[in-house]
FIPA-966265 format. One record per residue (C-alpha): residue number from 1; residue in three letters; x, y, z. Coordinates in pm, whole numbers, plus 50000, padded with zeros to 5 digits. Example, Ala and Ser with C-alpha at 12.3 -4.5 7.8 and 13.67 -1.06 7.14 Angstrom:
BEGIN
num, residu, X, Y, Z
1, Ala, 51230, 49550, 50780
2, Ser, 51367, 49894, 50714
This chain:
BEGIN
num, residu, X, Y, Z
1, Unk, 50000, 50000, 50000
2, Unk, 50277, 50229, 50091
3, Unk, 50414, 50170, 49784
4, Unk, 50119, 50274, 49541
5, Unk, 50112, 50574, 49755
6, Unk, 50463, 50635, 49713
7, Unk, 50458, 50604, 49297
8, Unk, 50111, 50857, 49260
9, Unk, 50310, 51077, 49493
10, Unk, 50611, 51054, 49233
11, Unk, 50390, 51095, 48942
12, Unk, 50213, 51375, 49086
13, Unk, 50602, 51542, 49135
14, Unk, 50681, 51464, 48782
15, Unk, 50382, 51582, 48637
16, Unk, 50426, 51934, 48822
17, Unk, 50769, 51946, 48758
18, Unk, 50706, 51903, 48368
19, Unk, 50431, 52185, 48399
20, Unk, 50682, 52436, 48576
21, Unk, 50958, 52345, 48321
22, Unk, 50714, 52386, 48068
23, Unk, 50600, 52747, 48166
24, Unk, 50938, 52806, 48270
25, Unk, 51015, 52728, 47904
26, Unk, 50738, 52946, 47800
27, Unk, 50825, 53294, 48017
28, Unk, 51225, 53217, 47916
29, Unk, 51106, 53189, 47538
30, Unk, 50890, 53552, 47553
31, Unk, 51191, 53722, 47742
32, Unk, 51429, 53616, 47401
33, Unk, 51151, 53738, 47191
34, Unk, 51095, 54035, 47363
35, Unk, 51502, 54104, 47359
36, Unk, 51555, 54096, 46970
37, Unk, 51701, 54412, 46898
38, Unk, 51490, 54449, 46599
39, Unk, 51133, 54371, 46745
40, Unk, 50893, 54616, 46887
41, Unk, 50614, 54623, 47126
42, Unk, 50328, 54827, 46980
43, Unk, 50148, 54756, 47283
44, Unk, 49766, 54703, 47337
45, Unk, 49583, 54782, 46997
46, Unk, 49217, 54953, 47018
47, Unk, 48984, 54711, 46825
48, Unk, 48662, 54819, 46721
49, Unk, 48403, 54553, 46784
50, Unk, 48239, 54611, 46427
51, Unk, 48549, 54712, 46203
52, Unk, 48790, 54412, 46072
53, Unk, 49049, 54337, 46327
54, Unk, 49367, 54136, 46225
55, Unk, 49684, 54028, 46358
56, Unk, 49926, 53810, 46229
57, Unk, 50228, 53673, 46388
58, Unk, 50454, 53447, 46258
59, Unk, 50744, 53298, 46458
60, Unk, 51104, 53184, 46368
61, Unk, 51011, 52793, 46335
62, Unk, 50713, 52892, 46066
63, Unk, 50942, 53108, 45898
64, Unk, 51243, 52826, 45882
65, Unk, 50998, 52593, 45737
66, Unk, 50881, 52806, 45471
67, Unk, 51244, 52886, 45412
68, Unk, 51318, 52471, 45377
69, Unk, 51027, 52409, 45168
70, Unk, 51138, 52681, 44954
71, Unk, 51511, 52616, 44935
72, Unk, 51506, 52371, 44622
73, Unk, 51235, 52578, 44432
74, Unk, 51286, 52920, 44480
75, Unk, 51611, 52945, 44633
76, Unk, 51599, 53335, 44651
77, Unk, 51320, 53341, 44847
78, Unk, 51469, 53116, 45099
79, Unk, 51807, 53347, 45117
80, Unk, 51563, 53644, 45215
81, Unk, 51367, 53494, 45455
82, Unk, 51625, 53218, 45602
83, Unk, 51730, 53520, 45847
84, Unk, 51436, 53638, 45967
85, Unk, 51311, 53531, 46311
86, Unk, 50979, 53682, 46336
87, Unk, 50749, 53887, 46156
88, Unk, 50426, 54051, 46309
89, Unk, 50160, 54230, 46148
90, Unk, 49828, 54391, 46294
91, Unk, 49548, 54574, 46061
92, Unk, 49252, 54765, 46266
93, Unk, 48978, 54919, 46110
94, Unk, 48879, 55236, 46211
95, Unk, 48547, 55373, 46358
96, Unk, 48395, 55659, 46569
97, Unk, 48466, 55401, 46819
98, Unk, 48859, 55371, 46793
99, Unk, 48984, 55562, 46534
100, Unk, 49096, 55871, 46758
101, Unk, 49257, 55636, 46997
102, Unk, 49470, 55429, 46743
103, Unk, 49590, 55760, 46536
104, Unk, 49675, 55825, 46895
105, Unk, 49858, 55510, 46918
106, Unk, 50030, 55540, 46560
107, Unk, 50188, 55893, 46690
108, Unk, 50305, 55717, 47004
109, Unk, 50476, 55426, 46835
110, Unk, 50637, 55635, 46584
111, Unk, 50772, 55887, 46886
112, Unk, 50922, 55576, 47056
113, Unk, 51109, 55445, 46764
114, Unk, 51307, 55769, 46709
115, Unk, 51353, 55813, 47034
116, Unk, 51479, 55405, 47068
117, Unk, 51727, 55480, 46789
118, Unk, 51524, 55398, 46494
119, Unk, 51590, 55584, 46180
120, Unk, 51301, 55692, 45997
121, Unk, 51354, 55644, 45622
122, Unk, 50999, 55696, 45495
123, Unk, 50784, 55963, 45553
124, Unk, 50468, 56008, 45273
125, Unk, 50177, 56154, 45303
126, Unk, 49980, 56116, 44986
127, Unk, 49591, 56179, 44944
128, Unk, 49504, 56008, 45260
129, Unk, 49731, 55805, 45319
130, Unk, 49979, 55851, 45579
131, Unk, 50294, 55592, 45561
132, Unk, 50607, 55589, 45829
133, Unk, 50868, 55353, 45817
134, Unk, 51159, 55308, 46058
135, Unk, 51465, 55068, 46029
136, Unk, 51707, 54963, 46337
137, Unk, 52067, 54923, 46153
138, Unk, 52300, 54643, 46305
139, Unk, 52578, 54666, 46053
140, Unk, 52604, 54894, 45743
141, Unk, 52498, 54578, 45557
142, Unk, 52259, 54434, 45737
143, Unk, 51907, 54528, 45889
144, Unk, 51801, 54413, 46223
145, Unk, 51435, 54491, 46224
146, Unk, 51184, 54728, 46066
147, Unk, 50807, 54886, 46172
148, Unk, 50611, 55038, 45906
149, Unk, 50339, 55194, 46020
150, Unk, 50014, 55304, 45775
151, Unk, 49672, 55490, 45860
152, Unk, 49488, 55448, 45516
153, Unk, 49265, 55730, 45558
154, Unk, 49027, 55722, 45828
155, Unk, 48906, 55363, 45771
156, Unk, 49248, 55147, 45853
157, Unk, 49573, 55138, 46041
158, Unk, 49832, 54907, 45963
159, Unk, 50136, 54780, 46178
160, Unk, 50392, 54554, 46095
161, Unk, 50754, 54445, 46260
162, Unk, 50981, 54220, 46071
163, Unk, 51258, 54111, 46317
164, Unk, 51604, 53900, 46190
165, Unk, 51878, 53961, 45970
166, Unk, 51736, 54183, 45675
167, Unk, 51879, 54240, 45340
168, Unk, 51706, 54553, 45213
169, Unk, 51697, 54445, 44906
170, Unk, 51516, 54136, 44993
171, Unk, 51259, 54336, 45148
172, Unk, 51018, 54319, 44820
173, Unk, 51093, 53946, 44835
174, Unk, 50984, 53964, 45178
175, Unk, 50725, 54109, 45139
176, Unk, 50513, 53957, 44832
177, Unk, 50580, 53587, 45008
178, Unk, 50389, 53669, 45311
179, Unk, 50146, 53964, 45131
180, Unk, 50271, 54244, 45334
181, Unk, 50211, 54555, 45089
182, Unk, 50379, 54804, 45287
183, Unk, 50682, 54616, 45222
184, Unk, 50659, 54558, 44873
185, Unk, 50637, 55008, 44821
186, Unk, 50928, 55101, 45009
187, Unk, 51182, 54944, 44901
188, Unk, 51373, 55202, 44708
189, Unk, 51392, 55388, 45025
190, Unk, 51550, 55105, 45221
191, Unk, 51801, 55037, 44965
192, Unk, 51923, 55391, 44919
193, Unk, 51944, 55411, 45271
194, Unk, 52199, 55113, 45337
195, Unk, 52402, 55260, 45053
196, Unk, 52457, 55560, 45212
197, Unk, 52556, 55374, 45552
198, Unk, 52830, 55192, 45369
């Protein structure tokens, strides 16, 4: 009898010893991510409960895979994503319900970045669109992460982080395999911008 005690108490120690590694595992993991020098915390996003609401975020493991799958098939689109380690995007529609508090929020972000050392490289304002992008340089070759940040109008905001070892002129590459259009637009501007770093 004392023995079948004894094992369900052992079990009962493994079994909350795996949980705490586990969520050890877990808070370790989110401390790394938070850490990358190229990702940034846009904080809590103001959804509207009737606008579209998106968020997208795509880890390092995801992003290997696609890179393996791709290697034998389109091997360029495997050298400009092989680096990358994460890669988050958030779209919010806007309504009388949100949209002064996320154009808030958009202002906010982009006063943190420049203040954190990000260089802006893209400032446009065109009809109503309103497009700011900001790199964080690790080497004069080599990108460590990048936030654009859109309001289309008054309808839609737009956020996105790419973290990892970025090419600038991969960034189009980047940017039509995972359908991020920002990406895809500013291209020119990131590429002129390394050269001058050089």
């Amino acid at each position: 009898m004392a023995i079948i005690a004894e094992k369900k108490y052992m079990k009962s120690v493994i079994k909350k010893s795996a949980g705490l590694a586990s969520l050890c595992f877990l808070l370790t993991s989110s401390a790394f991510a938070a850490d990358e020098g190229g990702a940034f915390d846009f904080g809590k996003l103001t959804a509207s409960e009737s606008a579209q609401f998106v968020e997208v975020n795509i880890r390092s493991n995801l992003i290997k895979m696609v890179s393996d799958l791709a290697r034998k098939s389109e091997p360029e689109v495997a050298d400009a994503i092989g680096g990358l380690k994460q890669i988050r995007v958030n779209v919010l529609g806007l309504d009388d319900t949100n949209r002064e508090e996320v154009q808030k929020q958009i202002k906010a972000v982009r006063s943190s970045l420049s203040k954190d050392g990000w260089e802006r490289i893209v400032t446009a304002r065109k009809e109503n669109q309103d497009v700011g992008v900001f790199l964080k340089m690790r080497s004069s070759e080599a990108v460590e992460g990048i936030v654009v940040t859109v309001l289309n109008g008054e309808s839609e905001a737009v956020l996105v982080n790419v973290v990892g070892d970025i090419r600038p002129e991969k960034l189009a590459i980047v940017g039509e395999r995972f359908n991020i259009e920002p990406l895809k637009e500013m291209v020119p501007q990131a590429e002129k911008h390394a050269s001058k770093v050089e």
